[in-house]
N, C-alpha and C positions, 0 to 999 in steps of 0.2 A: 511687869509684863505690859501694863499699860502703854508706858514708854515706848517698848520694842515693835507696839503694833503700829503706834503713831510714826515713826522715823519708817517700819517696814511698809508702811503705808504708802508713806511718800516714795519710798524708794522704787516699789513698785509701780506706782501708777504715775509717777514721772518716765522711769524709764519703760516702762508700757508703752507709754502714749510719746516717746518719741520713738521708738521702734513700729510703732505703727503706724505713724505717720511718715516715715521712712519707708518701710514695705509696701505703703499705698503707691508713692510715688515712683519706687523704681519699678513694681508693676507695672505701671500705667507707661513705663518705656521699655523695658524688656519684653519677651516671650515667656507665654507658662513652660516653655523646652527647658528654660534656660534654671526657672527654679527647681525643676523636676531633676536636672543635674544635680543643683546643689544638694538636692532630697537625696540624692544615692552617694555625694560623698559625705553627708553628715550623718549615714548610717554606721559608716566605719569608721568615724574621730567618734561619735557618740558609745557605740562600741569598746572603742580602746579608754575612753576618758574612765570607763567604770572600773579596769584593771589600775589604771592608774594611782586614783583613790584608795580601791580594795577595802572601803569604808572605812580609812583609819581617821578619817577625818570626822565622821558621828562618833567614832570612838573614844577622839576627844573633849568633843561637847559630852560625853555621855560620864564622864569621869567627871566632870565637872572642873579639877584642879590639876591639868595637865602642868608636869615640869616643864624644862627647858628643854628637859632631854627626851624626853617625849614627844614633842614637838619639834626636835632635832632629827628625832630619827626620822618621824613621818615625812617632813622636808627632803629627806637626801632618798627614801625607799619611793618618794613621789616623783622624782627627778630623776632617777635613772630606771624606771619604771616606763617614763615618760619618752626619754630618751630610745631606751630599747624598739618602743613600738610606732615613734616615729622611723627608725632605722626598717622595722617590717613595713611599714608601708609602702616607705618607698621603694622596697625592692618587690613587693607585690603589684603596687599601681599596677604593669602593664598586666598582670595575670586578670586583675580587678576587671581593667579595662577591654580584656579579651571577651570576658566575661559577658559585658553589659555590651561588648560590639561599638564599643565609644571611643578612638583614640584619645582624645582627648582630656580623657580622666587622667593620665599620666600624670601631665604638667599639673593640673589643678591639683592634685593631690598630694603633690611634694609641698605645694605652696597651703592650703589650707591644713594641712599636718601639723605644720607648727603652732597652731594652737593648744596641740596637746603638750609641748615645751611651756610653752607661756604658763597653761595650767594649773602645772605640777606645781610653779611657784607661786600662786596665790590660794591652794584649798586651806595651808594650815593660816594664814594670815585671815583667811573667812573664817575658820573656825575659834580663832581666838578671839574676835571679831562676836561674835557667837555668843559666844561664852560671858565675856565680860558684860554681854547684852546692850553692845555699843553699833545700834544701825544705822545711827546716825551718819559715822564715818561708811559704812557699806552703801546707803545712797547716795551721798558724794558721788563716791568712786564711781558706783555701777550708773548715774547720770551723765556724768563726764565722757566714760565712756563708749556711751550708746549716741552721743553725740558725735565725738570724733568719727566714731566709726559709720556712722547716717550717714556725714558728709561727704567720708571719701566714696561709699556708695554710690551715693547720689551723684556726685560730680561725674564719676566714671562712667554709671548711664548714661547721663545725658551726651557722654563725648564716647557710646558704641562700644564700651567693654564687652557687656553684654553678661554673660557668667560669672565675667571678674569683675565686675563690679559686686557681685553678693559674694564671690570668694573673700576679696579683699576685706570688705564690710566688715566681717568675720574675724576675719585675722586683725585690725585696725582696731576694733575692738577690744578683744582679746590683752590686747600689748600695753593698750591705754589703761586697762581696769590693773594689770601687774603692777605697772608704774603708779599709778595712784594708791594703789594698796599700799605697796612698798615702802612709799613717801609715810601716811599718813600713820603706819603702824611704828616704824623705825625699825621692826622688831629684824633678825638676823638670826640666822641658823648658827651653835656654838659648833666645831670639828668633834663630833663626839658621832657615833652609833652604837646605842644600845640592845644589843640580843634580849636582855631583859624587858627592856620598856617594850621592846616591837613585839615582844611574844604573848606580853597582856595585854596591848592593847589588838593585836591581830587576832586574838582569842577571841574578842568580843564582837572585831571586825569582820572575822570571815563570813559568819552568816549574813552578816548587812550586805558584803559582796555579793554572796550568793546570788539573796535577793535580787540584788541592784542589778547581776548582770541578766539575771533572768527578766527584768521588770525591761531591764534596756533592749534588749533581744527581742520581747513581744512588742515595742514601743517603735523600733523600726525594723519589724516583719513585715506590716504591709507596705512599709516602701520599699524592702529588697524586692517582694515578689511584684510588684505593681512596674519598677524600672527596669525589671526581666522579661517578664511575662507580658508586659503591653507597652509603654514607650513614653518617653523622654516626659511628652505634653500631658499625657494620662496620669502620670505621677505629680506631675504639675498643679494640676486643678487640684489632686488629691491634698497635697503639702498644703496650696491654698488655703484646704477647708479646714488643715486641722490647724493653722496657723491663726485664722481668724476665730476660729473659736478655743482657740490656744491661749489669745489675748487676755479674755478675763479669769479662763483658770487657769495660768499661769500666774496672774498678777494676784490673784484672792488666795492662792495654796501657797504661794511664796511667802507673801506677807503673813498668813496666819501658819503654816509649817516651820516657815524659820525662825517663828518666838515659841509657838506649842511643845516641840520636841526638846528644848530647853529648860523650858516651864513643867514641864511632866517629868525629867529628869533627875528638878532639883527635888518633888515631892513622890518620886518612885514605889516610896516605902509606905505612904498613906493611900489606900487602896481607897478610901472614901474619897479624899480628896478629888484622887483621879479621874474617877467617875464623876465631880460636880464639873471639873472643867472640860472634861469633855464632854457633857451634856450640852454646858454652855455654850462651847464653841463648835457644837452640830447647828443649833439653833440659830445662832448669829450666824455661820455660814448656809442655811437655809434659806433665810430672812433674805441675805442677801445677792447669793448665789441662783437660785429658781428662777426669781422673775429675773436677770438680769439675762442667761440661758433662753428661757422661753421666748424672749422677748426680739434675743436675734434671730432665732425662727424664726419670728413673724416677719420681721423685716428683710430678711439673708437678701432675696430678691432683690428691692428697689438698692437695697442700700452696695449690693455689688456691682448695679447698673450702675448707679452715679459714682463710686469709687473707684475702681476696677476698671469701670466700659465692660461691652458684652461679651467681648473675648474670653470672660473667666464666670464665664454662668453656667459651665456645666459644675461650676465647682460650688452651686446657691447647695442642692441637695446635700453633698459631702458637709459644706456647714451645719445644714439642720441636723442630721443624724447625727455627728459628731458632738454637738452640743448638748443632745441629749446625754450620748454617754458621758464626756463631761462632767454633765452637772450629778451623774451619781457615782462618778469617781472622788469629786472634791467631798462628799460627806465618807466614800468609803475610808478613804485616808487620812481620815481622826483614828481611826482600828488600828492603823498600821504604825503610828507615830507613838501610839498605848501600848502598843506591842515593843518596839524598841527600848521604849524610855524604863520600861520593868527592865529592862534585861532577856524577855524572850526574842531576842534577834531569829533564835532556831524555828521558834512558831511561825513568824512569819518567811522562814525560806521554804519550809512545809509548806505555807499555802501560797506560796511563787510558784513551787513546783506544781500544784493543782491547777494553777491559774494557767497556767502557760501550757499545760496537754488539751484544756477547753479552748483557748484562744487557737491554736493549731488546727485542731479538730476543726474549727468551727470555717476557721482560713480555709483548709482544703475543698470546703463544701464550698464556697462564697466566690475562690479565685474566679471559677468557669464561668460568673456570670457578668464579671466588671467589678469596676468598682465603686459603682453605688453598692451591689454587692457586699463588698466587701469591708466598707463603712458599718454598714447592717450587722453584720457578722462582730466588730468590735463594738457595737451598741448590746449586742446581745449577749456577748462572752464578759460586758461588764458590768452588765446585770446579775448573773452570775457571779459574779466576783464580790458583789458586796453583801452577800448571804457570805462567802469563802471568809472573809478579811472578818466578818463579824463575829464569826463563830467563835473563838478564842475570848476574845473580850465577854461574851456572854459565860463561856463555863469559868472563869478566870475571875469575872471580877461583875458577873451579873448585868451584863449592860449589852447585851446582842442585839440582833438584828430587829426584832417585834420592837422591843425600850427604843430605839432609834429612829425606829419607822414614825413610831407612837408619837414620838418628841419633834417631829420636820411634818406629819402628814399636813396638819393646818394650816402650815405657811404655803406646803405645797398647791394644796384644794385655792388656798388665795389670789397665786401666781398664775394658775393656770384660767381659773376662771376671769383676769385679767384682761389676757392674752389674747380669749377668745372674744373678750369686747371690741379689743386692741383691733384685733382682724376683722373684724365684722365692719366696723369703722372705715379702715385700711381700703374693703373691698368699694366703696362706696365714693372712692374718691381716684382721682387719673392722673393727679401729676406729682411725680415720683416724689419731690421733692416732702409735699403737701402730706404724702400718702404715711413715710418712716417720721414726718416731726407730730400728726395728728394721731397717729396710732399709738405713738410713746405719750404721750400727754394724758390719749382718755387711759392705756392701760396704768401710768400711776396713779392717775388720779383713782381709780375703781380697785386699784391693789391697795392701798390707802384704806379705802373704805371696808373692803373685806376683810381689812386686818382689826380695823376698829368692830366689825360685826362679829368676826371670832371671838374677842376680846384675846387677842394673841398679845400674853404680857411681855415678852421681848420686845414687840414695838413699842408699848407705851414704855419700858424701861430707856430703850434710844432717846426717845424723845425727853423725857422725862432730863438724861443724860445732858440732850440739847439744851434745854430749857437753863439748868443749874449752870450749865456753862458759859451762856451770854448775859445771866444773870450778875454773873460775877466780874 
């Protein structure tokens, strides 16, 4: 496991940190219009990618020892899946595009579609990938091709695409991670489909479906209603905000989700077990997840004036709030990952289905007021959520919500009490620059120290970690 975290490490925060430094830059030449587009067609590829799937691809990791034919069937039921609902798209674009009042979703949508082809043909080559607990080859690929695709990006900015330059991005991407897959695996689909194989492993899958489409559906709800209901630039700032604070929990749940749900699957049957590693790995993602969240609140501010310029500061708010919930989604979803790896896939589409009558509810109250709003409203519906996600693991396997609160509260009282050095500092100084490298300095330095005054033994365990390893 060790291994899988080190290679997903990298993987992650290589290709993080050149997507983000990619997004900085073609902000800083585009319009928020332009990404708020992109925000309403990757509501419906995001949509479609989850039928695509239909979770046979967890359901391979989750078997552990997928055949050929297994992996045969899932390839061709992923590819004409995929096929099919590129074929809907593009005979819907103009309905879509009536819809939102945009001609121009048409053309973008025939062109960013195909990324759902591309797809189909790398889920089972990630999951074998997965399996063998080889991520070394997945950040390869997933580097290589977040570079190709920056570039074509980026070039196309600069020379006035404007939309098509992040359509493109997209797609360029996409085509480069297939091909590098495809090289590095060798592996190849045998002419076989099995009604047998697809019906055990669909059995296991449809509730991950379930889930997935319910989880996808509440994950771009507030941008269908936000590109309907208010306009191109308002959805803009919103993407923004969840995209920057998208950055580190995407890159901390990636890297710790795609070794965990593997790692929990091999010891499913050891109900003790389960419980040490996922104590574990709440704690280490506490550790290091809190102050990294809190920490871009404090700064959202200067650090979007000098990134961004001011054109994208109604979008400071939408970061802080966002960040919050966040950072209590990344702890909820150790629940969720314990929940699969047993085999209750069905526990968790029961509480998708809970989660997503409160996030609605909560939407319908939130739309009429904006979307700061409406931000608020997925801060609060995922607060909720993480009493929802726990409860199961608590009657199941004794490890709910109080045991987990219990196990993060001291990191959190750490992180936070930081923050507010951090800002207090922050306030006392005027130039931007001075303000986000002097406010990050005293707040590690004072997280440090709070951690030493708790006596929080996961940090001495890190260090301790450190120490052994440059000793050697």
């Amino acid at each position: 496991m060790t291994t899988g975290v080190f290679w997903t490490s990298i993987d992650r925060f290589t290709t993080q940190f050149v997507q983000f430094v990619v997004g900085i830059v073609i902000a800083r030449i585009v319009s928020p219009a332009d990404f708020g587009i992109l925000g309403i067609l990757l509501v419906f590829v995001s949509l479609s990618e989850v039928f695509i799937d239909s979770g046979l691809g967890k359901a391979l990791i989750q078997k552990n020892n997928p055949t050929q034919e297994d992996c045969s069937t899932v390839f061709y039921f992923n590819l004409l899946i995929s096929v099919l609902l590129y074929g809907v798209l593009w005979i819907t674009s103009p309905i879509i595009a009536t819809f939102y009042k945009m001609t121009e979703l048409v053309d973008l949508m025939h062109i960013i579609s195909l990324i759902l082809v591309l797809n189909s043909l790398i889920n089972v080559p990630q999951a074998i990938f997965s399996i063998r607990l080889d991520f070394k080859s997945l950040a390869i690929a997933n580097f290589v091709s977040a570079v190709f695709g920056g570039l074509v990006g980026i070039l196309m900015a600069i020379k006035g695409f404007g939309v098509w330059a992040l359509v493109w991005q997209t797609v360029i991407r996409t085509l480069v991670l297939s091909i590098v897959l495809t090289i590095q695996l060798k592996w190849f689909p045998s002419f076989i489909f099995s009604k047998a194989s697809f019906k055990g492993l669909y059995d296991y899958g449809v509730n991950l479906f379930g889930s997935s489409l319910i989880a996808s559906v509440l994950e771009n709800l507030n941008a269908m209603v936000i590109g309907k209901l208010f306009n191109p630039k308002e959805l803009g700032f919103y993407t923004r905000g969840l995209q920057f604070a998208g950055l580190p929990y995407l890159t901390i749940t990636s890297i710790v989700y795609r070794v965990l749900f593997p790692a929990l699957s091999s010891v499913k049957e050891d109900k003790v077990r389960l419980v040490q590693i996922s104590k574990s790995v709440i704690r280490y993602l506490s550790f290091l997840t809190f102050p990294i969240f809190l920490w871009i609140i404090m700064i959202a501010d200067p650090i979007v004036r000098v990134l961004l310029t001011e054109k994208w500061l109604p979008s400071v708010q939408i970061i802080q709030i966002i960040c919050l919930a966040r950072m209590i989604t990344v702890i909820a979803g150790v629940s969720v990952q314990l929940l699969d790896a047993v085999g209750r896939s069905d526990l968790s589409l029961k509480q998708n289905i809970l989660k997503a009558i409160i996030r609605i509810v909560l939407l319908v109250v939130a739309y009429k007021f904006g979307i700061v709003w409406i931000a608020i409203a997925e801060l609060a519906s995922t607060s909720i959520h993480f009493f929802i996600n726990t409860y199961y693991p608590g009657k199941i396997l004794n490890y709910g919500a109080l045991s987990q609160i219990r196990d993060f509260m001291p990191i959190l009282i750490s992180a936070a009490l930081s923050t507010m050095v951090g800002f207090l500092i922050m306030c006392l100084i005027g130039n931007l620059y001075l303000k986000i490298i002097f406010a990050l300095i005293i707040s590690v330095t004072t997280y440090v120290g709070f951690l030493y005054l708790f006596k929080q033994r996961d940090f001495f365990e890190i260090i301790s970690l450190i120490k052994t390893h440059f000793s050697k």
